[in-house]
N, C-alpha and C positions, 0 to 999 in steps of 0.2 A: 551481565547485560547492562545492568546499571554504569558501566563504565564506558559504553555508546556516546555519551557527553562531552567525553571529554576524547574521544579519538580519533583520529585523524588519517588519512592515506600515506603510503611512500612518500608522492610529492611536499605533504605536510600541511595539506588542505584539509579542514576541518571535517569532518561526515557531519551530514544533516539527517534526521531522522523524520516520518513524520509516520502518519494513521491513519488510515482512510478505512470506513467499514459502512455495511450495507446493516449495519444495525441501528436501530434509534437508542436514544440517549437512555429512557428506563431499561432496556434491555442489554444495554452496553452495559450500563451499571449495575444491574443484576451480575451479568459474566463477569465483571469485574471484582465482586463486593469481597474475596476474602484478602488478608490483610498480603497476602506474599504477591498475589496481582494486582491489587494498587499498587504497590512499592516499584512489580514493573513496568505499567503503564504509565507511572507517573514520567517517565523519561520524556513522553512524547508532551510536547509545552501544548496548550489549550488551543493556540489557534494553527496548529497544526495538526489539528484531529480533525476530520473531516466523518461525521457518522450521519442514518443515511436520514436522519429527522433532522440535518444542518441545514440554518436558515439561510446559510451563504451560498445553498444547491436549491435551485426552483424544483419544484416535484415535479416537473416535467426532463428535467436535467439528469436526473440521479439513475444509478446502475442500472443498465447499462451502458448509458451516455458518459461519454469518457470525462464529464467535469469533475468527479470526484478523485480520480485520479489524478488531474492537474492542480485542483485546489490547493494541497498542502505546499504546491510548490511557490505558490506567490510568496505567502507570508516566510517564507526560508531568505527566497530572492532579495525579499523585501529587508531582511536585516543583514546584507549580506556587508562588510566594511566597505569602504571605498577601495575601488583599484582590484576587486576580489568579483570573478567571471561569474557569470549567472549561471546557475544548475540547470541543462537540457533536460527534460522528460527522456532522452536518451543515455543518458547518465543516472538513470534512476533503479534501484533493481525492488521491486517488486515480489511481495508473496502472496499467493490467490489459491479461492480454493476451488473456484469453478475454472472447467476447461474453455468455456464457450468465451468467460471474460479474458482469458488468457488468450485466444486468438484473435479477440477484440480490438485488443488492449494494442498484441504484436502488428495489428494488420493497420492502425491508426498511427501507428509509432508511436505508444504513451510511454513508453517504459525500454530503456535499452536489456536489460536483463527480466528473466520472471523466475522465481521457483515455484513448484506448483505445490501448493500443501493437501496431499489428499485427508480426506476427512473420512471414517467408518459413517457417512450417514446415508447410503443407500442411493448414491447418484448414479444413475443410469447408464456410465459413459466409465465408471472405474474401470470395468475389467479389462475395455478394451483400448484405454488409454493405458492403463499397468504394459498391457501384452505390446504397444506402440503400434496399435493397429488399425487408427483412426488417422495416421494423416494430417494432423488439424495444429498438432506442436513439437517440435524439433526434441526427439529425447535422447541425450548423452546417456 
């Protein structure tokens, strides 16, 4: 993973990575603290972290208001070379673990791709989004 940095598309346009999470900074850093997940987190540069105690999201903003999903994209935009297109939110591909932000997300246009990461922690909506019986996200 750590090789994210340094890679690029077919056309030979660089990937940008970024972080966006509904966790605050002690709790991030706690999920983070042992030494093999710093080494991977460290990929994502600092002002493309987007967590959900960031001063740059007003607490009126933050999940489910699509800002934190847009946020990491300015500072990418922002160092982008001269003559080098600016990254759409439709160009973005996206990992979530709640279904409701994923049809959020889809119905606002923030993200052209999403993969959904289910999580064993007792959300409501697992079985019957496993089974695709809810309607609410396109499942290949």
């Amino acid at each position: 993973m750590l090789n994210l940095e340094s890679a690029y598309t077919l056309d030979r346009d660089k990937i940008h990575i970024a972080l966006t999470s509904s966790s605050e900074r002690d709790n991030f850093d706690l999920k983070t603290s042992r030494q093999e997940t710093k080494e991977i987190f460290s990929i994502f540069d600092e002002n493309q972290r987007v967590l959900g105690d960031d001063p740059r999201v007003q607490k009126s903003r933050r999940k489910p208001v699509p800002d934190n999903f847009l946020m990491p994209l300015q500072p990418i935009n922002e160092r982008l070379c001269d003559g080098q297109k600016a990254i759409t939110p439709a160009e973005c591909l996206v990992f979530e673990c709640r279904v409701l932000r994923l049809e959020e997300g889809q119905k606002c246009e923030l993200f052209g791709y999403c993969i959904w990461v289910w999580q064993t922690n007792g959300q409501e909506m697992d079985k019957e989004v496993l089974a695709g019986r809810i309607g609410l996200v396109y499942i290949v």
